[in-house]
Jmol script that loads the backbone (N, CA, C; Angstrom):
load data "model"
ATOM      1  N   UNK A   1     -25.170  -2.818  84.913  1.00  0.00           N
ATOM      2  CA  UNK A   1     -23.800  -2.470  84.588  1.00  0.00           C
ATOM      3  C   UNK A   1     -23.764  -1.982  83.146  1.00  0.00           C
ATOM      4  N   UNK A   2     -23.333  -0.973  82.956  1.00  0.00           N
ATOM      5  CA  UNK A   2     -23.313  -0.313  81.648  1.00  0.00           C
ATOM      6  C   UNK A   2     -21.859  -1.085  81.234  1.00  0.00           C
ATOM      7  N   UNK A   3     -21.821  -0.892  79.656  1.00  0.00           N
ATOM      8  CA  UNK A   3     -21.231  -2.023  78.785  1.00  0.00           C
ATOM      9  C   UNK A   3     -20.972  -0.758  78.165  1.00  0.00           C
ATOM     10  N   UNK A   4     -19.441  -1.098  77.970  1.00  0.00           N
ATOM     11  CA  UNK A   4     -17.978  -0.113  77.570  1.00  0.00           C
ATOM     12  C   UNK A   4     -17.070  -1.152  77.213  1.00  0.00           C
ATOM     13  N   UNK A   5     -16.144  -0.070  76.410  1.00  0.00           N
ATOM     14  CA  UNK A   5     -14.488  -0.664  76.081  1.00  0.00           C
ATOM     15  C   UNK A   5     -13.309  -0.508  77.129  1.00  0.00           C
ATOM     16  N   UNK A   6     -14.231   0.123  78.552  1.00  0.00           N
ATOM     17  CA  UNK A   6     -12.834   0.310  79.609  1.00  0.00           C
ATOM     18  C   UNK A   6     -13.245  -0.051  80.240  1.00  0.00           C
ATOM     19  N   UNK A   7     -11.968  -1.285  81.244  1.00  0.00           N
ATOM     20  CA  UNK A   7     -13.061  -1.910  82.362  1.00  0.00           C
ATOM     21  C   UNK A   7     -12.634  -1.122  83.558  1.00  0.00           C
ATOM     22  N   UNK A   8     -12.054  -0.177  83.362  1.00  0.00           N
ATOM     23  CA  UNK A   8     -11.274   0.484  85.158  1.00  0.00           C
ATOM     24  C   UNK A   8     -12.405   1.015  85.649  1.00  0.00           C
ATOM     25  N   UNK A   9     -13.211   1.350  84.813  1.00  0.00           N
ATOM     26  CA  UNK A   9     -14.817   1.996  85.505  1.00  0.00           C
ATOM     27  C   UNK A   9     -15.190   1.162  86.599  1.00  0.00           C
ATOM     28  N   UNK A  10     -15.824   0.117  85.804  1.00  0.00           N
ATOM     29  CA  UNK A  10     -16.015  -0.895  87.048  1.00  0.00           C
ATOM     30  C   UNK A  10     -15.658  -1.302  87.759  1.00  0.00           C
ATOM     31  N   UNK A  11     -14.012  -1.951  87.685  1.00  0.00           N
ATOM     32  CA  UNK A  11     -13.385  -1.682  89.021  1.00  0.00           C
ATOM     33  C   UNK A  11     -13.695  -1.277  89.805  1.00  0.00           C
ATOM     34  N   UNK A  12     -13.187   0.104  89.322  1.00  0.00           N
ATOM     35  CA  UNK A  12     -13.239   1.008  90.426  1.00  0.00           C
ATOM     36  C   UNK A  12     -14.616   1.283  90.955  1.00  0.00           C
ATOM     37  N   UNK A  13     -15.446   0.744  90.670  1.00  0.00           N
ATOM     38  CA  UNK A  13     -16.888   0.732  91.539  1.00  0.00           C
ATOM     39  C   UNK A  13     -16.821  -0.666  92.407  1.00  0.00           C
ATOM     40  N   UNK A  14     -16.215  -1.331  92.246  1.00  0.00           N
ATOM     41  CA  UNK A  14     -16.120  -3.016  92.720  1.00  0.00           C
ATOM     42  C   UNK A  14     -15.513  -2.984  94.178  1.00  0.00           C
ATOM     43  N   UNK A  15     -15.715  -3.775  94.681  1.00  0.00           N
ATOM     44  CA  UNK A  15     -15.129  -3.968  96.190  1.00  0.00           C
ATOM     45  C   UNK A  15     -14.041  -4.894  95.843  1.00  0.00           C
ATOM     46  N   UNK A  16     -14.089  -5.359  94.898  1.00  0.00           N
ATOM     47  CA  UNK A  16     -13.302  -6.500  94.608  1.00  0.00           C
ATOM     48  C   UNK A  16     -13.992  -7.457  92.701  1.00  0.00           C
ATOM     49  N   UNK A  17     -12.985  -8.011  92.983  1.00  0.00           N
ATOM     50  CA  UNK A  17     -13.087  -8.879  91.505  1.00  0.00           C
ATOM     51  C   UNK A  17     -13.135 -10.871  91.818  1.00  0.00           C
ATOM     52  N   UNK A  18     -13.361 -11.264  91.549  1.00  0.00           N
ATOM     53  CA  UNK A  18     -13.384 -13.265  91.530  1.00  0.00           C
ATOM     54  C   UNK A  18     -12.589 -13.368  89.825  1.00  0.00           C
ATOM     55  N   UNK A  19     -11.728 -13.851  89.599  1.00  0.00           N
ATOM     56  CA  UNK A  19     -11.211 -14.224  88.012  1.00  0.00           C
ATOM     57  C   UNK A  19     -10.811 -15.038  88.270  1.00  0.00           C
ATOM     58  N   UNK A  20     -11.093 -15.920  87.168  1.00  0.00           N
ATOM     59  CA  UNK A  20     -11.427 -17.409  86.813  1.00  0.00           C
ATOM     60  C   UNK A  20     -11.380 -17.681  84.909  1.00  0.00           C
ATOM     61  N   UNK A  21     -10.306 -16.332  84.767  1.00  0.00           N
ATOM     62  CA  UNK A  21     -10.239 -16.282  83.478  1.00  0.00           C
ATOM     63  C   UNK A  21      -8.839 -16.888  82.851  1.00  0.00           C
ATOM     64  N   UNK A  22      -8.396 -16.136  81.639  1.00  0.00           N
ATOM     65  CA  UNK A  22      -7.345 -17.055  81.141  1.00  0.00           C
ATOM     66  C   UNK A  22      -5.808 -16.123  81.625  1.00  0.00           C
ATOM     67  N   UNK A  23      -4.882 -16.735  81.792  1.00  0.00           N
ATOM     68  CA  UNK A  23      -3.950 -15.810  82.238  1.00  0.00           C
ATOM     69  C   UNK A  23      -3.455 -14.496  81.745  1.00  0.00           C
ATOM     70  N   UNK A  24      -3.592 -14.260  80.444  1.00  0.00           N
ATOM     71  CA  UNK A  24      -3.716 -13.259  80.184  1.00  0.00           C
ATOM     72  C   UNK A  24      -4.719 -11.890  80.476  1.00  0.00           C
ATOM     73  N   UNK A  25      -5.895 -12.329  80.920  1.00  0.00           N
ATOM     74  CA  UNK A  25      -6.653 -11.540  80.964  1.00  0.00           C
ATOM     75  C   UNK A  25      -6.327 -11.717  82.791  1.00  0.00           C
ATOM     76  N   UNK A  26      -6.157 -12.492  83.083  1.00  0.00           N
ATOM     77  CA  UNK A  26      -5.717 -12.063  84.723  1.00  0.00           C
ATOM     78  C   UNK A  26      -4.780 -11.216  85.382  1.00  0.00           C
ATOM     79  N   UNK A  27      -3.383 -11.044  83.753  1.00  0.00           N
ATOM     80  CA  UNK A  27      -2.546 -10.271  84.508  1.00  0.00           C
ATOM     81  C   UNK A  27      -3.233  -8.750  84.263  1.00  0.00           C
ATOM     82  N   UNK A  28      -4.297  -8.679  83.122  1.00  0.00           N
ATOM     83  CA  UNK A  28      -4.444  -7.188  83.066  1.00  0.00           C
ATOM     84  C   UNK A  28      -5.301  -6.548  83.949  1.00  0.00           C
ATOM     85  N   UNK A  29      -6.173  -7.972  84.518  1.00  0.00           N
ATOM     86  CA  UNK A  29      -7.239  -7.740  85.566  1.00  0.00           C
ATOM     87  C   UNK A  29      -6.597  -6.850  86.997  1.00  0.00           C
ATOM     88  N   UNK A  30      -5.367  -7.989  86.975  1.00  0.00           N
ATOM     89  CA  UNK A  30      -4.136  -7.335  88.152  1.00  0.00           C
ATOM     90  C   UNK A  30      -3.884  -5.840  88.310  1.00  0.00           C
ATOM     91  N   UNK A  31      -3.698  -5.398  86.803  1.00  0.00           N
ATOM     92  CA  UNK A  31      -3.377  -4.118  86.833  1.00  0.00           C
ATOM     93  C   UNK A  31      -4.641  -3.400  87.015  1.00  0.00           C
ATOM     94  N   UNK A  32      -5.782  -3.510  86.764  1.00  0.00           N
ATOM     95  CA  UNK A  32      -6.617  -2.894  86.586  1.00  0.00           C
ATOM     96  C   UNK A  32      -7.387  -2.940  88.110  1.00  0.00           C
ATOM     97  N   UNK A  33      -7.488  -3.979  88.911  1.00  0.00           N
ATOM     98  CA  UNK A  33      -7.322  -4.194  90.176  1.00  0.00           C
ATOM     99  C   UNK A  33      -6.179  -2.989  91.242  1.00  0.00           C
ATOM    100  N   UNK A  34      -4.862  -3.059  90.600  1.00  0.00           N
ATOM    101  CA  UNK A  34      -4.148  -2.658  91.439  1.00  0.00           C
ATOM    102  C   UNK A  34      -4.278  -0.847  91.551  1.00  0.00           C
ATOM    103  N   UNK A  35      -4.524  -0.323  89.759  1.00  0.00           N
ATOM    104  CA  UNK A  35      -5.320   0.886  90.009  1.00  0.00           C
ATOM    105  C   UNK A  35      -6.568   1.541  90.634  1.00  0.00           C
ATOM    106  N   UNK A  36      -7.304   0.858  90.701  1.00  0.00           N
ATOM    107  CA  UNK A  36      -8.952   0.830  91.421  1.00  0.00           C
ATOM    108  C   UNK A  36      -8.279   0.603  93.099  1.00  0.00           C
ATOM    109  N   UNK A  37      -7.634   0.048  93.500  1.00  0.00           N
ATOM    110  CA  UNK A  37      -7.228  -0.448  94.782  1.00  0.00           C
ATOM    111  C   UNK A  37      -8.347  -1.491  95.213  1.00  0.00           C
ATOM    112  N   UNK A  38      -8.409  -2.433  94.774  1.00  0.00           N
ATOM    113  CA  UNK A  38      -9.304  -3.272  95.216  1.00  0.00           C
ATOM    114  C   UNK A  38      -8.843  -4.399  95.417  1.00  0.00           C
ATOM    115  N   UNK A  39      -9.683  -5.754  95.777  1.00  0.00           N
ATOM    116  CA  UNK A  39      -9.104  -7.051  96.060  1.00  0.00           C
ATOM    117  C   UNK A  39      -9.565  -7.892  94.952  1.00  0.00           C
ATOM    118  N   UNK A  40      -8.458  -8.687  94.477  1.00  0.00           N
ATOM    119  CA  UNK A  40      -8.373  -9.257  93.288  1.00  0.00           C
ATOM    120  C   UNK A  40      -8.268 -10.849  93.174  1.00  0.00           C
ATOM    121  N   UNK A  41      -9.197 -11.924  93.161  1.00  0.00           N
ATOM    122  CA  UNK A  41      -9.166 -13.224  93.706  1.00  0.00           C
ATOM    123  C   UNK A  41      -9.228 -13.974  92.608  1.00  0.00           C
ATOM    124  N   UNK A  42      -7.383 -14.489  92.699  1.00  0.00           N
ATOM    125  CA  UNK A  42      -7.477 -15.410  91.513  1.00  0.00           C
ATOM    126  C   UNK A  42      -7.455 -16.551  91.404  1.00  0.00           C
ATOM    127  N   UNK A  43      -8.267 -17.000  90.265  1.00  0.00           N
ATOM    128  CA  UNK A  43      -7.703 -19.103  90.992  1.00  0.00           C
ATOM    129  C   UNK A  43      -7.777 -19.365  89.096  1.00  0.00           C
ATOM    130  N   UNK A  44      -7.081 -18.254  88.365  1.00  0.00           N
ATOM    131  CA  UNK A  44      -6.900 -18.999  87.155  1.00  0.00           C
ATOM    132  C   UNK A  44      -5.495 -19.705  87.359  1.00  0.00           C
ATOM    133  N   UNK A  45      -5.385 -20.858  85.987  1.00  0.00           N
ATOM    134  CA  UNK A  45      -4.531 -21.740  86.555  1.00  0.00           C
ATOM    135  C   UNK A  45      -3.869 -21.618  84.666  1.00  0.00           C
ATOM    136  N   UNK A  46      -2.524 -21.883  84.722  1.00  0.00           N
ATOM    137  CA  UNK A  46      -1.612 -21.984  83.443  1.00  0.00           C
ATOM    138  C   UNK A  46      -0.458 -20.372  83.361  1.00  0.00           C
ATOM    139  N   UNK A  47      -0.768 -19.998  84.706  1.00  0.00           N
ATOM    140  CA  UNK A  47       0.213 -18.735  84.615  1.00  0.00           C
ATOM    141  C   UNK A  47       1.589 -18.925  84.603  1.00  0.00           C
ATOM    142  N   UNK A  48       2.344 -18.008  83.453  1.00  0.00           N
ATOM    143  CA  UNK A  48       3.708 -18.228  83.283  1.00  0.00           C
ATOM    144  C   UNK A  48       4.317 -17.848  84.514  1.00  0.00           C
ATOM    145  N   UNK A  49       6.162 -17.792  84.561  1.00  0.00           N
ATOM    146  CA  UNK A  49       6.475 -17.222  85.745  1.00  0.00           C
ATOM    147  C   UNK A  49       6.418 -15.260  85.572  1.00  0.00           C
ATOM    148  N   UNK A  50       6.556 -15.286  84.392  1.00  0.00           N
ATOM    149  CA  UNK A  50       6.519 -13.670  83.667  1.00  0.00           C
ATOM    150  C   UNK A  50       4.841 -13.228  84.299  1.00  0.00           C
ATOM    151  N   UNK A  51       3.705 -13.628  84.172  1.00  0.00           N
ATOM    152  CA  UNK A  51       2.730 -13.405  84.498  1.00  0.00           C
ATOM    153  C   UNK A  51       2.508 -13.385  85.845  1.00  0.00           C
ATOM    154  N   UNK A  52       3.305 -14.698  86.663  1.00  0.00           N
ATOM    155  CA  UNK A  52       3.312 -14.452  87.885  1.00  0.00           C
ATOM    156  C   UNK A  52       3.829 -13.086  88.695  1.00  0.00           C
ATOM    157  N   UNK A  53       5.100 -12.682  87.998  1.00  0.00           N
ATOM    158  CA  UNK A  53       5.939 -11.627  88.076  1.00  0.00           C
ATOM    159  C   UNK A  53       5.009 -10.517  88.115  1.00  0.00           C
ATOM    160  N   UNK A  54       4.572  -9.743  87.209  1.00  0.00           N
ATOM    161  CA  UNK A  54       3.721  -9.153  86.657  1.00  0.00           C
ATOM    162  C   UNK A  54       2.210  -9.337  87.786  1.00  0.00           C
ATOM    163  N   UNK A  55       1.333 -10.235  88.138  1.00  0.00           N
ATOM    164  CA  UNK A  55       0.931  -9.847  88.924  1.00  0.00           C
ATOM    165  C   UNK A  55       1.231  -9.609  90.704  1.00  0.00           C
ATOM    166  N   UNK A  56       2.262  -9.935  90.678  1.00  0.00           N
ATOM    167  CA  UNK A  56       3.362  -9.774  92.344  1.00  0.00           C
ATOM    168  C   UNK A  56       2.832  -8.074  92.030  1.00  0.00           C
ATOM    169  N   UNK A  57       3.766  -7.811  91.317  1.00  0.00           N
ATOM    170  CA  UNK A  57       4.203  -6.044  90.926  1.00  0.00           C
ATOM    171  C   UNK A  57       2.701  -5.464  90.933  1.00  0.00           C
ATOM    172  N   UNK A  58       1.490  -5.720  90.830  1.00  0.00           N
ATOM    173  CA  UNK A  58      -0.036  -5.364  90.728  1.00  0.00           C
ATOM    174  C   UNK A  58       0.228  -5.050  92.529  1.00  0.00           C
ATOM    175  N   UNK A  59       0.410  -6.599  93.073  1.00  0.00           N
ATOM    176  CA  UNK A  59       0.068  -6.735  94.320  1.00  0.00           C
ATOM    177  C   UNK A  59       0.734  -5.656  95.253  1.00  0.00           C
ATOM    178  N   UNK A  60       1.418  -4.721  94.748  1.00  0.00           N
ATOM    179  CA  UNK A  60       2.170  -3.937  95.846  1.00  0.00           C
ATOM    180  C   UNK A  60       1.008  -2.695  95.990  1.00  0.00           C
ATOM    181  N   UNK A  61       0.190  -2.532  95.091  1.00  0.00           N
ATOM    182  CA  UNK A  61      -1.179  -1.321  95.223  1.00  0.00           C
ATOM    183  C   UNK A  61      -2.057  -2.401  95.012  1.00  0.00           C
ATOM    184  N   UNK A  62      -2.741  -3.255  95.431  1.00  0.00           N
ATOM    185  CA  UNK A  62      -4.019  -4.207  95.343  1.00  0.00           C
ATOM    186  C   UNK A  62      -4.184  -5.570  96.500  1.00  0.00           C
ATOM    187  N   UNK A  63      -5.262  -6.118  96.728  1.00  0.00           N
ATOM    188  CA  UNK A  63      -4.500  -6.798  97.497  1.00  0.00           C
ATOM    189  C   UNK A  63      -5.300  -7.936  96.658  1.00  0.00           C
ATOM    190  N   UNK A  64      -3.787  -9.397  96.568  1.00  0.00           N
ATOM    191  CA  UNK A  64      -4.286 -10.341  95.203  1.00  0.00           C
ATOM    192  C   UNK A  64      -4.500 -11.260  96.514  1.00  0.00           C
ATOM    193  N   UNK A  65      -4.835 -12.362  95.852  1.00  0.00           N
ATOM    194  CA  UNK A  65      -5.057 -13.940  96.779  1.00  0.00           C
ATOM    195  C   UNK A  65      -5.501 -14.564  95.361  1.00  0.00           C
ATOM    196  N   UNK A  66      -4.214 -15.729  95.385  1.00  0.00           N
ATOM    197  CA  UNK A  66      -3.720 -15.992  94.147  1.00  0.00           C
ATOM    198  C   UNK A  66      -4.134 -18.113  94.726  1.00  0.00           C
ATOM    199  N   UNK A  67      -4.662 -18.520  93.855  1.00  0.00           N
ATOM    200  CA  UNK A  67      -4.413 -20.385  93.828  1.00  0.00           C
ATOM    201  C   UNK A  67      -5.153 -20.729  92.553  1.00  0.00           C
ATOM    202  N   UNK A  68      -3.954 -21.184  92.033  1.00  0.00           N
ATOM    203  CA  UNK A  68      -4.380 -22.339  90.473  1.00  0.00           C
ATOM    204  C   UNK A  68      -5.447 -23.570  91.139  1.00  0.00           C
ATOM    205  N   UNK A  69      -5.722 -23.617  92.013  1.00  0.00           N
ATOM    206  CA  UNK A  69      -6.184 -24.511  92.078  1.00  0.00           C
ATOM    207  C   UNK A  69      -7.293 -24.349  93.683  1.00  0.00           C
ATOM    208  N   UNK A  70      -8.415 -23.761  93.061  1.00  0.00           N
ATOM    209  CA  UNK A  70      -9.436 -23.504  94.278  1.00  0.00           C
ATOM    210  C   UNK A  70     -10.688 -24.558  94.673  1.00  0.00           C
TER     211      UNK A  70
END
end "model"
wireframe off; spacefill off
backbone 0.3
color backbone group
């Protein structure tokens, strides 16, 4: 995997993503997921309801599967 400052590359080579990161970096994962069109599997846990929000709105181009607790 070549090592860059943009992650939509990879994405978009990905069949999908596993994040297990911090909520912030999950909602951008969302977006970056929902552009690539890929499947986005989250089980980070401390998400606001704004973040929750925010990745719903990903989920209408991506498909998420979301649990704080896997």
């Amino acid at each position: 995997v070549p090592i860059g400052d943009d992650p939509l590359p990879v994405f978009a080579k990905a069949d999908g993503v596993l994040d297990f990161t911090t909520p912030a970096s999950t909602v951008e994962f969302a977006g970056y997921a929902a552009q690539a069109r890929i499947v986005h599997v989250v089980g980070t846990t401390g998400c606001t309801a704004d973040d929750n929000a925010k990745i719903a709105a990903a989920a209408r181009h991506a498909t998420i599967v979301k649990s704080g607790n896997m």
